[in-house]
mmCIF entry with sequence, helices, sheets and N, C-alpha, C, O atoms, coordinates in Angstrom:
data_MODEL
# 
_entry.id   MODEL 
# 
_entity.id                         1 
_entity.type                       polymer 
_entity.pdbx_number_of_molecules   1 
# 
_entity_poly.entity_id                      1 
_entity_poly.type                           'polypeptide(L)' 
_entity_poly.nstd_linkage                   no 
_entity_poly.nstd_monomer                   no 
_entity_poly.pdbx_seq_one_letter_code       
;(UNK)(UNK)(UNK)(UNK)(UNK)(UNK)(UNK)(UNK)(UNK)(UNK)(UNK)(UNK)(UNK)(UNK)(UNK)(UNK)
(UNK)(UNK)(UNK)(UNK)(UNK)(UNK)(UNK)(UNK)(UNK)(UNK)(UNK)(UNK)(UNK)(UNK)(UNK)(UNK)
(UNK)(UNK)(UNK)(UNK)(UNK)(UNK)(UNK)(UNK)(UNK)(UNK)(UNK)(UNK)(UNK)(UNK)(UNK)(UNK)
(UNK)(UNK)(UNK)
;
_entity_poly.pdbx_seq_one_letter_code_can   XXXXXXXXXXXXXXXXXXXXXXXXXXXXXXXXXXXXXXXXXXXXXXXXXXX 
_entity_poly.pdbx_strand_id                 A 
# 
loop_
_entity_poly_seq.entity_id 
_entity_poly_seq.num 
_entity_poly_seq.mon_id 
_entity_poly_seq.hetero 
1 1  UNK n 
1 2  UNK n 
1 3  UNK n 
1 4  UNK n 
1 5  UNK n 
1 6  UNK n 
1 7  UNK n 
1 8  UNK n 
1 9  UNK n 
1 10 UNK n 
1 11 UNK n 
1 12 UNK n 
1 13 UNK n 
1 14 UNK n 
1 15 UNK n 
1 16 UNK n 
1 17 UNK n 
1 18 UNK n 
1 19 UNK n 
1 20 UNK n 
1 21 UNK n 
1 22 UNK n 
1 23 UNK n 
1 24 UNK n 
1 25 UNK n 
1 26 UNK n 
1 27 UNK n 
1 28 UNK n 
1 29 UNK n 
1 30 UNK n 
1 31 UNK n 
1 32 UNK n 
1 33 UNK n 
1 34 UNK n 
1 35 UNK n 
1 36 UNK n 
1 37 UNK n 
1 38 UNK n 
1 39 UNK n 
1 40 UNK n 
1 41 UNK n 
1 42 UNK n 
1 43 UNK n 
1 44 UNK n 
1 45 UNK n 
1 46 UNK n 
1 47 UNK n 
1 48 UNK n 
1 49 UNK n 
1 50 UNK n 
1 51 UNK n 
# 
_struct_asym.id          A 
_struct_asym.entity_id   1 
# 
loop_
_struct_conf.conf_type_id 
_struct_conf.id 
_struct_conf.pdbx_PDB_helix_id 
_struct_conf.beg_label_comp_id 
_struct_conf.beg_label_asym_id 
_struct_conf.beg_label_seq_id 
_struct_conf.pdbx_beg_PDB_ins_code 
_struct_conf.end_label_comp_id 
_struct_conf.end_label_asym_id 
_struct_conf.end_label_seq_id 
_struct_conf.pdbx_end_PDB_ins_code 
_struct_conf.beg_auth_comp_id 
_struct_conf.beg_auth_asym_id 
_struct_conf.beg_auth_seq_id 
_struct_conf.end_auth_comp_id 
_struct_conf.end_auth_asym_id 
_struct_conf.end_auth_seq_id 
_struct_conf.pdbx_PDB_helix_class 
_struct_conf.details 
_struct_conf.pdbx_PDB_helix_length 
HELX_P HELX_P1 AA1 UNK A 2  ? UNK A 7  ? UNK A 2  UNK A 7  1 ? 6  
HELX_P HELX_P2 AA2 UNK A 10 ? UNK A 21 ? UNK A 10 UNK A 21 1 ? 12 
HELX_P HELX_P3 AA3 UNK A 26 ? UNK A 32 ? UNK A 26 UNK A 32 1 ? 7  
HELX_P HELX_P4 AA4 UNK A 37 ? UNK A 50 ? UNK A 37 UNK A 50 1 ? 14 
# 
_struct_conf_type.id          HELX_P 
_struct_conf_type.criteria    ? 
_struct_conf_type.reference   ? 
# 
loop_
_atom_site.group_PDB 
_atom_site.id 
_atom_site.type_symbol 
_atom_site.label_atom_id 
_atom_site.label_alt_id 
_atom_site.label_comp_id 
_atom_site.label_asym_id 
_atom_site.label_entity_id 
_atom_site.label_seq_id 
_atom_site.pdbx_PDB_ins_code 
_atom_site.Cartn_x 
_atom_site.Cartn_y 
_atom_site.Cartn_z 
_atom_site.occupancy 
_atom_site.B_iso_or_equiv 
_atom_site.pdbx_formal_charge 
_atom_site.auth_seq_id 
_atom_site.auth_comp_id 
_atom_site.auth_asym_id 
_atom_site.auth_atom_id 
_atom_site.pdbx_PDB_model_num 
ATOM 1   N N  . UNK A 1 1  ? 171.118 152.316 12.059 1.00 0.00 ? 1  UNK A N  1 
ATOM 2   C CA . UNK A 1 1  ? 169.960 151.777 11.375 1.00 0.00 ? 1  UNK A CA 1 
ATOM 3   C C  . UNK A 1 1  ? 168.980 152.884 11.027 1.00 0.00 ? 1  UNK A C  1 
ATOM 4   O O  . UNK A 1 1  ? 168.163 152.948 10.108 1.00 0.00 ? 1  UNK A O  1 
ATOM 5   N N  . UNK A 1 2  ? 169.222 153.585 11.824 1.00 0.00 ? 2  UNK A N  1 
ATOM 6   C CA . UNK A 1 2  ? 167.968 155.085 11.959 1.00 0.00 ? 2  UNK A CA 1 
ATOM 7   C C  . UNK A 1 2  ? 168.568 155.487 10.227 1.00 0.00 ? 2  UNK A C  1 
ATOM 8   O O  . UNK A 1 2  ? 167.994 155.102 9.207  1.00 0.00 ? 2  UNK A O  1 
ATOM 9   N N  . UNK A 1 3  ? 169.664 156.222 10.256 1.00 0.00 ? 3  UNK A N  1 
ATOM 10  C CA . UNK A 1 3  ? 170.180 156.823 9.177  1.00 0.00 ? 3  UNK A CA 1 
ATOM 11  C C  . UNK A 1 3  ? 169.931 156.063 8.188  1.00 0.00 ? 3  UNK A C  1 
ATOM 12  O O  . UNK A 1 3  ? 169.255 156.764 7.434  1.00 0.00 ? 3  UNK A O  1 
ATOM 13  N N  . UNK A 1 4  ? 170.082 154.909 7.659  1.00 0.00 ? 4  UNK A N  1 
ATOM 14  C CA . UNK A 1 4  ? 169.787 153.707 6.925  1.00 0.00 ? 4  UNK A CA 1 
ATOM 15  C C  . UNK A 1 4  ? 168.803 153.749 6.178  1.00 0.00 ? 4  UNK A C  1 
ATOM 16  O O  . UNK A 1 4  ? 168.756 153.926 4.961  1.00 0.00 ? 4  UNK A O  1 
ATOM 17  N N  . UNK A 1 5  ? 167.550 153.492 7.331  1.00 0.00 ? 5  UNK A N  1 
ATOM 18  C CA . UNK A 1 5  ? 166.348 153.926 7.072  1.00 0.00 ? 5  UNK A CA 1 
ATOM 19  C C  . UNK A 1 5  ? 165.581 155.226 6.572  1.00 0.00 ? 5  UNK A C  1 
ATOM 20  O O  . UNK A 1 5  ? 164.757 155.205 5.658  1.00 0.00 ? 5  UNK A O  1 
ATOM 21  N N  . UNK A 1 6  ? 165.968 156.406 7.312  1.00 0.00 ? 6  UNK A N  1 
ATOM 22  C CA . UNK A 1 6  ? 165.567 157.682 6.722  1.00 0.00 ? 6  UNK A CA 1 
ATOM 23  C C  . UNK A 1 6  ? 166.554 158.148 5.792  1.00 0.00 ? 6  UNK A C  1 
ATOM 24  O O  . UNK A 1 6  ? 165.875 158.916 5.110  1.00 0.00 ? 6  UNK A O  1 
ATOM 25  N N  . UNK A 1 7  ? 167.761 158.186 5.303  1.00 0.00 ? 7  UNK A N  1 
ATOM 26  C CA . UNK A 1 7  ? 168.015 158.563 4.560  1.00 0.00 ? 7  UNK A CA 1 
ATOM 27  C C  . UNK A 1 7  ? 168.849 157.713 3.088  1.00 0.00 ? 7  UNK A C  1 
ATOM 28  O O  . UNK A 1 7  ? 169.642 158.299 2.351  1.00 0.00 ? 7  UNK A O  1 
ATOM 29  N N  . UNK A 1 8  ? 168.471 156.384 2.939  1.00 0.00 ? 8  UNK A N  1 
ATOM 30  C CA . UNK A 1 8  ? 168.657 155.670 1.862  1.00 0.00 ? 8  UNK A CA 1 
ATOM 31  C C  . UNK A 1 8  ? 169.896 155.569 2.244  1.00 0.00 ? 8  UNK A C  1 
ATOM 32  O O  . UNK A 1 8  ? 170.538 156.325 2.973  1.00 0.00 ? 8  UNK A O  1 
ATOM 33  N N  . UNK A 1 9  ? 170.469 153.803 1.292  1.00 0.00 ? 9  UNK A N  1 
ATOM 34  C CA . UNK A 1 9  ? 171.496 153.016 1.412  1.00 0.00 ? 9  UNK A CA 1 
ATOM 35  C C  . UNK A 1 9  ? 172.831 153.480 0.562  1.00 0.00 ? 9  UNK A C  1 
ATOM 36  O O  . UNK A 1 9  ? 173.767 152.681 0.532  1.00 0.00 ? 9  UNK A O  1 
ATOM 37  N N  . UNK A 1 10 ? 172.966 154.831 -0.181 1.00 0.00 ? 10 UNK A N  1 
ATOM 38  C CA . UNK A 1 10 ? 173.601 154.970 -0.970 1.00 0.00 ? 10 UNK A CA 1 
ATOM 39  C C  . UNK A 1 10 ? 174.577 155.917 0.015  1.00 0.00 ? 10 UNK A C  1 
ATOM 40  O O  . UNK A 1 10 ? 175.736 155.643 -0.298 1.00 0.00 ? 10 UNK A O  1 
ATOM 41  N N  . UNK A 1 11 ? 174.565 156.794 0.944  1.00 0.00 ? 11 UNK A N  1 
ATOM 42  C CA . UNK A 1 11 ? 175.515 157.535 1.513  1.00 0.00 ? 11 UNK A CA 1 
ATOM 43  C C  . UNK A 1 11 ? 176.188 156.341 2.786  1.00 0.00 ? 11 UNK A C  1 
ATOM 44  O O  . UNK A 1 11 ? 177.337 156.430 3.219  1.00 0.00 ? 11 UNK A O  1 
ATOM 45  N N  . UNK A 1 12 ? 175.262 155.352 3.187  1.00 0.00 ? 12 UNK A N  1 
ATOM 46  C CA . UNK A 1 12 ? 175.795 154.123 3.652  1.00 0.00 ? 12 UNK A CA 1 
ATOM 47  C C  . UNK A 1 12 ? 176.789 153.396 3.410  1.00 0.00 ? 12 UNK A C  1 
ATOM 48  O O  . UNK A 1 12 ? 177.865 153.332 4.004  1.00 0.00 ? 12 UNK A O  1 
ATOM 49  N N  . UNK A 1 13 ? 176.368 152.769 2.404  1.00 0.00 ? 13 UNK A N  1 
ATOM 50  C CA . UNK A 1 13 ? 177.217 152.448 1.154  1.00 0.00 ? 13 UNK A CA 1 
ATOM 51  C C  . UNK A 1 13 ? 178.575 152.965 0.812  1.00 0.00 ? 13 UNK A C  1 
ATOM 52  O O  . UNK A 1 13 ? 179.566 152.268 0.597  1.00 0.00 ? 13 UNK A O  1 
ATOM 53  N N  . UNK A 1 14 ? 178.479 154.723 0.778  1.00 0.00 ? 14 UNK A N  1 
ATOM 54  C CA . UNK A 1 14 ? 179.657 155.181 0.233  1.00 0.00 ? 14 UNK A CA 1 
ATOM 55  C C  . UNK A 1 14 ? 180.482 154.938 1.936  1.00 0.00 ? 14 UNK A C  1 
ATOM 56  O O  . UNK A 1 14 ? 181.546 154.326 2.031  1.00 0.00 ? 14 UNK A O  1 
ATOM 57  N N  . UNK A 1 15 ? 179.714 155.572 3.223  1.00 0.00 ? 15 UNK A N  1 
ATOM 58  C CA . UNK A 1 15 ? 180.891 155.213 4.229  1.00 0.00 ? 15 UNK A CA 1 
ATOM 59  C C  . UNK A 1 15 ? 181.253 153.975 4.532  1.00 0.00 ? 15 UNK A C  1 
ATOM 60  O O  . UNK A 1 15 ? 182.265 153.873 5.226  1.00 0.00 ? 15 UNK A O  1 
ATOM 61  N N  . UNK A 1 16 ? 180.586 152.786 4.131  1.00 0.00 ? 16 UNK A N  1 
ATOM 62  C CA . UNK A 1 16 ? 181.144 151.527 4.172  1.00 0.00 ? 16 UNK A CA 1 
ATOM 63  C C  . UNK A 1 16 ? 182.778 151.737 3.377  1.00 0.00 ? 16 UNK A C  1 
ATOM 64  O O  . UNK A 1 16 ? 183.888 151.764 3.908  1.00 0.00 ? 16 UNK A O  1 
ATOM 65  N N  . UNK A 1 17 ? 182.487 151.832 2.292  1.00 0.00 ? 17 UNK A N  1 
ATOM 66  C CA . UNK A 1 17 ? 183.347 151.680 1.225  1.00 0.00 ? 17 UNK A CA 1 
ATOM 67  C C  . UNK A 1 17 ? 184.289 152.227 1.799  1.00 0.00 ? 17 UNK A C  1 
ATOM 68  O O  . UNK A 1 17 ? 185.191 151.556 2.300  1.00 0.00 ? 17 UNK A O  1 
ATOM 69  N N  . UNK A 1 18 ? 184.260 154.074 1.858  1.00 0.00 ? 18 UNK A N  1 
ATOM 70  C CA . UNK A 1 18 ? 185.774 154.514 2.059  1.00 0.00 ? 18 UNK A CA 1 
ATOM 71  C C  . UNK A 1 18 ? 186.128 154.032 3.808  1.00 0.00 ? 18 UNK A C  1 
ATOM 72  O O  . UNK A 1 18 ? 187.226 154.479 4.139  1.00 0.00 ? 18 UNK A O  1 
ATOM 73  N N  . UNK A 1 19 ? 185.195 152.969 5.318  1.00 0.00 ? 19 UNK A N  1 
ATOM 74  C CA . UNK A 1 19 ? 185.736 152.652 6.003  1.00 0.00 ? 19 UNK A CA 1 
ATOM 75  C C  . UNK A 1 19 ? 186.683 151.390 5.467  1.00 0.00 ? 19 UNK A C  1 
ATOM 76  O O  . UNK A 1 19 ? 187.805 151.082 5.867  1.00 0.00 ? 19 UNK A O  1 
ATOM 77  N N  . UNK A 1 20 ? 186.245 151.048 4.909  1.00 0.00 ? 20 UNK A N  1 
ATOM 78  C CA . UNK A 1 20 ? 186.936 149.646 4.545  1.00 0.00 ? 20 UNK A CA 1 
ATOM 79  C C  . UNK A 1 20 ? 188.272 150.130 3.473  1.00 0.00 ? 20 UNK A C  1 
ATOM 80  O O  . UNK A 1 20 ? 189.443 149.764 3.570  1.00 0.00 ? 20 UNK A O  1 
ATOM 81  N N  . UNK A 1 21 ? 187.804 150.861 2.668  1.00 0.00 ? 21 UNK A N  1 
ATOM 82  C CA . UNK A 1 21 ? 189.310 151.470 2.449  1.00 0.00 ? 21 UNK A CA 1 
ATOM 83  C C  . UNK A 1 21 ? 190.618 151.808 3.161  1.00 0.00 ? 21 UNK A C  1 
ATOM 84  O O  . UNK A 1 21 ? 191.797 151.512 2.968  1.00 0.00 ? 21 UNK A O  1 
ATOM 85  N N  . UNK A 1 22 ? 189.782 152.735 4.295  1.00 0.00 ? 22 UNK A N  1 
ATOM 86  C CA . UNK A 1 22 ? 191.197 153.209 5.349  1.00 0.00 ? 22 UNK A CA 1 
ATOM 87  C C  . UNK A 1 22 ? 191.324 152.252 6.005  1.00 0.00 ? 22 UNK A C  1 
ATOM 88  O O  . UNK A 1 22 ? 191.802 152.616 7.080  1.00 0.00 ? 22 UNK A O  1 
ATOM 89  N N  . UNK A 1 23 ? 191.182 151.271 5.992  1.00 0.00 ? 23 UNK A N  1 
ATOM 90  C CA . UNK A 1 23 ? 191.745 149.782 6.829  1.00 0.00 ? 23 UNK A CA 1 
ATOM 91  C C  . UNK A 1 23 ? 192.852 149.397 6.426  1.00 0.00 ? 23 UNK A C  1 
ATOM 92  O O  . UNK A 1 23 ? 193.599 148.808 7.207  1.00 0.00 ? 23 UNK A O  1 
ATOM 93  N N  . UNK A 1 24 ? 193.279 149.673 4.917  1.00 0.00 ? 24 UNK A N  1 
ATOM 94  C CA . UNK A 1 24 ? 194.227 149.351 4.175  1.00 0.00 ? 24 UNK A CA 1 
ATOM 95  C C  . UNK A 1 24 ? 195.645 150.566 4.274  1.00 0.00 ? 24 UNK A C  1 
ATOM 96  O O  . UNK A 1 24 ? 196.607 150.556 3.505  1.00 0.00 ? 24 UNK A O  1 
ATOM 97  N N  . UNK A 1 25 ? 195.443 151.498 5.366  1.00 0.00 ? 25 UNK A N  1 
ATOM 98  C CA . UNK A 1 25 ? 196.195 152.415 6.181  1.00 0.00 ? 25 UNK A CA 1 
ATOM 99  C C  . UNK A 1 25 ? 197.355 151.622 6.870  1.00 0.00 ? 25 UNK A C  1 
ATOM 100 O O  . UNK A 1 25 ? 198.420 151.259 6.370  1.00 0.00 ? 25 UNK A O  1 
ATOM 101 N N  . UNK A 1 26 ? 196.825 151.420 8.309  1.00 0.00 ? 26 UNK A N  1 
ATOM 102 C CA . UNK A 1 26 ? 197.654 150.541 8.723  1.00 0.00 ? 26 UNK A CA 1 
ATOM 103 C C  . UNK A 1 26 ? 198.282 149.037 8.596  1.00 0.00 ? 26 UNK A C  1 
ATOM 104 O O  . UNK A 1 26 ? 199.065 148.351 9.252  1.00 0.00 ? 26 UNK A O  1 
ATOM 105 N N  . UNK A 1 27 ? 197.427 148.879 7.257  1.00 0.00 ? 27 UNK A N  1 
ATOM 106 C CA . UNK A 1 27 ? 198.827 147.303 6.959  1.00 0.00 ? 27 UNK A CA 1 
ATOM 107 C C  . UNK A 1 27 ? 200.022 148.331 5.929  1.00 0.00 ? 27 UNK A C  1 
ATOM 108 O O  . UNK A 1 27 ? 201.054 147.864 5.446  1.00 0.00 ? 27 UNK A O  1 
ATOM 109 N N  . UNK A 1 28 ? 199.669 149.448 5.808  1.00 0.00 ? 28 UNK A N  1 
ATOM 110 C CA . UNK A 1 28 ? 200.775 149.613 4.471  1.00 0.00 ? 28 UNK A CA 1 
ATOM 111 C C  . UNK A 1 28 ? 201.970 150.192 5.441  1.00 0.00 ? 28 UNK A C  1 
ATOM 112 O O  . UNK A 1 28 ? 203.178 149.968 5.375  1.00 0.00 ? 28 UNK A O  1 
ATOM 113 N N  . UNK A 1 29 ? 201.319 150.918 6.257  1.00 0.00 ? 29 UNK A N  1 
ATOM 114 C CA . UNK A 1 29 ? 202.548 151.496 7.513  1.00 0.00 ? 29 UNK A CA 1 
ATOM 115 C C  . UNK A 1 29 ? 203.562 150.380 7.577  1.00 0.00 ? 29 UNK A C  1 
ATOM 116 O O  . UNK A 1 29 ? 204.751 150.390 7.258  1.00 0.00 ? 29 UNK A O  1 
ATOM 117 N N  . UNK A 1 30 ? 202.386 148.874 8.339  1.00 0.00 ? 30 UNK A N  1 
ATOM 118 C CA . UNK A 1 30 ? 203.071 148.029 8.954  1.00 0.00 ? 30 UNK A CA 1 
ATOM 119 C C  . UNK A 1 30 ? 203.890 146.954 7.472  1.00 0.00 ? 30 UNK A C  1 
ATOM 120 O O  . UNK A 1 30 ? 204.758 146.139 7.787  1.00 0.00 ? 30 UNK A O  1 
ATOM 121 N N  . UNK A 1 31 ? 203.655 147.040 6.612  1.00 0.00 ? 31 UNK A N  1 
ATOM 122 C CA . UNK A 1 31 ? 204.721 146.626 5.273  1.00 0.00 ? 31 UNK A CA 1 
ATOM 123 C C  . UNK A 1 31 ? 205.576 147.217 5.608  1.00 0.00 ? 31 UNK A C  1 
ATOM 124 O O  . UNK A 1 31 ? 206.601 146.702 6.054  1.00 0.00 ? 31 UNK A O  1 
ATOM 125 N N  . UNK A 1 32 ? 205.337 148.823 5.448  1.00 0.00 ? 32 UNK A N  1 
ATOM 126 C CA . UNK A 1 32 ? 206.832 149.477 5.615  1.00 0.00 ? 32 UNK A CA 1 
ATOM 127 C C  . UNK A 1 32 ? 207.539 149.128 6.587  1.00 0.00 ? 32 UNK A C  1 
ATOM 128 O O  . UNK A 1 32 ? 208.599 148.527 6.415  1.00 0.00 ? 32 UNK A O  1 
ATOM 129 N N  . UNK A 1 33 ? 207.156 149.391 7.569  1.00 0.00 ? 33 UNK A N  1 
ATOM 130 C CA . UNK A 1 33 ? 207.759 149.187 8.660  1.00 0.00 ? 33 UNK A CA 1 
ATOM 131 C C  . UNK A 1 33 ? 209.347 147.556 9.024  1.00 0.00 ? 33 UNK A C  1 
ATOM 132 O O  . UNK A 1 33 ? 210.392 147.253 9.597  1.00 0.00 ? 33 UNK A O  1 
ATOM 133 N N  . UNK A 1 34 ? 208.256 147.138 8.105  1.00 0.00 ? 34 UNK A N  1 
ATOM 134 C CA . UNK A 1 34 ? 208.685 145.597 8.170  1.00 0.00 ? 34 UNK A CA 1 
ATOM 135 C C  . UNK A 1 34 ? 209.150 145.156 7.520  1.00 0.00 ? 34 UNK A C  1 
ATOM 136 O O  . UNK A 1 34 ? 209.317 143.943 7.644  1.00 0.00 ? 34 UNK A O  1 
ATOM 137 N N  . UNK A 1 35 ? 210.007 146.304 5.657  1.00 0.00 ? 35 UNK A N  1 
ATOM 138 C CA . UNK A 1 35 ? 210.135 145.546 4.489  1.00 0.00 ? 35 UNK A CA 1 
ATOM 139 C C  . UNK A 1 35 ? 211.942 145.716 4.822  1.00 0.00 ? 35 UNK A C  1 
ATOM 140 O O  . UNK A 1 35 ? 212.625 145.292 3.890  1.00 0.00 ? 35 UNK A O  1 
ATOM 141 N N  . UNK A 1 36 ? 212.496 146.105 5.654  1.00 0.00 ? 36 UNK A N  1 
ATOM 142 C CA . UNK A 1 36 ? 214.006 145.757 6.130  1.00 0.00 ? 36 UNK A CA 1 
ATOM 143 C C  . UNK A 1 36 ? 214.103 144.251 6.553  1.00 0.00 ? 36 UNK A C  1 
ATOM 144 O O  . UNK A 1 36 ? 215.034 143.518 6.222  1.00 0.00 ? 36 UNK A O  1 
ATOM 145 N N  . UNK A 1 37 ? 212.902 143.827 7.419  1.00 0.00 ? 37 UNK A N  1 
ATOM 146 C CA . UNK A 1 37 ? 213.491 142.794 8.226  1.00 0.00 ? 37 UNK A CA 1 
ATOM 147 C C  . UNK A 1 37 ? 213.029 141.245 6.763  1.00 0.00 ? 37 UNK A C  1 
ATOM 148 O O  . UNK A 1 37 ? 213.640 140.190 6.597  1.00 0.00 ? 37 UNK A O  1 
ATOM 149 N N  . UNK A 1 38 ? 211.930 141.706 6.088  1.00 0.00 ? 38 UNK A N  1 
ATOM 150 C CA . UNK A 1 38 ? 211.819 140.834 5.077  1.00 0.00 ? 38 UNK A CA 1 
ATOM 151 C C  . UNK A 1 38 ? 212.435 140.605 4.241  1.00 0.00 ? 38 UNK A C  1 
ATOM 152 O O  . UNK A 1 38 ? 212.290 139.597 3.549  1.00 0.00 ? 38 UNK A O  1 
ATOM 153 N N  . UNK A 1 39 ? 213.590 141.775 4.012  1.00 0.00 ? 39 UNK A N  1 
ATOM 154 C CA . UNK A 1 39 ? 214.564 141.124 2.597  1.00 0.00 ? 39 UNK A CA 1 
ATOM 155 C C  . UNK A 1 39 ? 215.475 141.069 3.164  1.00 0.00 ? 39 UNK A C  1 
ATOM 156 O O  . UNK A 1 39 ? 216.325 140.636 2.387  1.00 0.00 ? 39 UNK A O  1 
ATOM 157 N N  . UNK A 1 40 ? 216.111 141.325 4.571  1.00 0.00 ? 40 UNK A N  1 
ATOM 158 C CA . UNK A 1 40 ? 217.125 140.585 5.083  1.00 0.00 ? 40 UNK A CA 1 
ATOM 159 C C  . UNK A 1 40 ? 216.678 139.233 5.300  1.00 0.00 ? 40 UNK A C  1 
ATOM 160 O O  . UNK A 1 40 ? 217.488 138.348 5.021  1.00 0.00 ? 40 UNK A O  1 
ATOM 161 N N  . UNK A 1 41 ? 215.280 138.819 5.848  1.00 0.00 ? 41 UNK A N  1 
ATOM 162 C CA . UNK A 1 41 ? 214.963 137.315 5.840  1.00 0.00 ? 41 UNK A CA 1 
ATOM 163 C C  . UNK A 1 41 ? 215.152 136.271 4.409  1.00 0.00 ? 41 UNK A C  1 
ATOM 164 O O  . UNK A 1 41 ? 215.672 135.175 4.200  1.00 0.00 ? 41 UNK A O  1 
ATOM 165 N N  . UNK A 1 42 ? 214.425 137.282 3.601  1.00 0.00 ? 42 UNK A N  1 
ATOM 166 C CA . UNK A 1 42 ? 214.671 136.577 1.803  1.00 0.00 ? 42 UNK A CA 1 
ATOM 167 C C  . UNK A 1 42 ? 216.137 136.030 1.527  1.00 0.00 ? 42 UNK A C  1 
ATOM 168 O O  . UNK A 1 42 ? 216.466 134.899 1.169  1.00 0.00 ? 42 UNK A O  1 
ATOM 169 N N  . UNK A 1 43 ? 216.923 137.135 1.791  1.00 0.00 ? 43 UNK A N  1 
ATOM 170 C CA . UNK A 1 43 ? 217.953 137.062 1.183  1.00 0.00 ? 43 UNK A CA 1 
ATOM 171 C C  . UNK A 1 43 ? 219.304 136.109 2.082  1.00 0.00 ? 43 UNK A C  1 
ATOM 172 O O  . UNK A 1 43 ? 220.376 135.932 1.502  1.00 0.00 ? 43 UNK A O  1 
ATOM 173 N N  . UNK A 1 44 ? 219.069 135.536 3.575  1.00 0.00 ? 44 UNK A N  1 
ATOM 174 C CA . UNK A 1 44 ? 219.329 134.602 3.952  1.00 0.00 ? 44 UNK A CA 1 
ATOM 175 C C  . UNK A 1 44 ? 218.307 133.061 3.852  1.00 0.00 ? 44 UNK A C  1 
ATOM 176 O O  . UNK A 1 44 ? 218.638 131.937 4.229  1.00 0.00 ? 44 UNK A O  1 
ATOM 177 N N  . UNK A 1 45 ? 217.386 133.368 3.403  1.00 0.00 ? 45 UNK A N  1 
ATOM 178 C CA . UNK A 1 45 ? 216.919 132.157 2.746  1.00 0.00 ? 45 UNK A CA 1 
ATOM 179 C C  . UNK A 1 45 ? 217.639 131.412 1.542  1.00 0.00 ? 45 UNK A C  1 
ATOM 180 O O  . UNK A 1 45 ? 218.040 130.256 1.407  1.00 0.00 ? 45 UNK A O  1 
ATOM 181 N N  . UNK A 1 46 ? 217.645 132.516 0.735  1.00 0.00 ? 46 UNK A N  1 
ATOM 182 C CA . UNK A 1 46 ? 218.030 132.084 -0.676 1.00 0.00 ? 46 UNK A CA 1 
ATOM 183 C C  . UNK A 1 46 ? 219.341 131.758 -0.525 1.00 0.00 ? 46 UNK A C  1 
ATOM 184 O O  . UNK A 1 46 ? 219.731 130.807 -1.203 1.00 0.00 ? 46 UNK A O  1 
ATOM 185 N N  . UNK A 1 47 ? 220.211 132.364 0.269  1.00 0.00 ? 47 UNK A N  1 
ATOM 186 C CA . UNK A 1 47 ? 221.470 132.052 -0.073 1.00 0.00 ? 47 UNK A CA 1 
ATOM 187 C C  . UNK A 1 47 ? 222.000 130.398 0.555  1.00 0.00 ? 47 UNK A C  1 
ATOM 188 O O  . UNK A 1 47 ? 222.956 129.677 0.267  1.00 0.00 ? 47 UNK A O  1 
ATOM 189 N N  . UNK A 1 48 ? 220.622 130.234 1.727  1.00 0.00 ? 48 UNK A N  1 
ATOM 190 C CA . UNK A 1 48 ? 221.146 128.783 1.880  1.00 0.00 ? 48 UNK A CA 1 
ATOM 191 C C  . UNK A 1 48 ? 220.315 127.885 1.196  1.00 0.00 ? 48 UNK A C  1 
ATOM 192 O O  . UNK A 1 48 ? 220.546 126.709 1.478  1.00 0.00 ? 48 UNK A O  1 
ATOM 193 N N  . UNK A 1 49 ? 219.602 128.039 0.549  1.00 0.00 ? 49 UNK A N  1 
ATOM 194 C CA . UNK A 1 49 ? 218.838 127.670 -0.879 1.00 0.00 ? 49 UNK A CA 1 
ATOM 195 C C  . UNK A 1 49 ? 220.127 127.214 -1.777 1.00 0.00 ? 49 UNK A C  1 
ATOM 196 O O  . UNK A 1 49 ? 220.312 126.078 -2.214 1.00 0.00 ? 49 UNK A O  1 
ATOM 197 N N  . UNK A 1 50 ? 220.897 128.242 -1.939 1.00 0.00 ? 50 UNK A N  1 
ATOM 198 C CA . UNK A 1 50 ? 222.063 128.139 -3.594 1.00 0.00 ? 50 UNK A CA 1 
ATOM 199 C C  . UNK A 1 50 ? 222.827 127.370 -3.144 1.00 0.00 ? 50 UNK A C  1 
ATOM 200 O O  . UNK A 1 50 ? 223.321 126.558 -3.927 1.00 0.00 ? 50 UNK A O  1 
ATOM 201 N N  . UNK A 1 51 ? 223.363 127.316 -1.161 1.00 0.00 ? 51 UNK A N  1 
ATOM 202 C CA . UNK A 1 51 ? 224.340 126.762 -1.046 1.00 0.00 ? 51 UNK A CA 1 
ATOM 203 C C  . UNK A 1 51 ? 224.653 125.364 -0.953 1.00 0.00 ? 51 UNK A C  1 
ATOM 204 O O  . UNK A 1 51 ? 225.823 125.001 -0.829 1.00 0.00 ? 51 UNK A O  1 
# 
């Protein structure tokens, strides 16, 4: 709040922004991580979908 106050909302602002950016770090890991077990899941869906 100190910083806030003495030195204006605009360098605030910018570390809001790029924290909330790097949040979007670890879901992309965890996509990767996880995009084997999702198109083996897809692709036994669908096939008892066709069948």
């Amino acid at each position: 709040m100190v910083i806030g106050a003495v030195g204006g909302l605009e360098p605030l602002w910018d570390l809001a922004d790029t924290l909330n950016g790097l949040m979007a770090v670890p879901n992309l890991i965890g996509l990767i991580g996880l995009s084997g077990t999702v198109f083996k899941l897809t692709r036994e869906f669908f096939k008892k979908e066709g069948a």
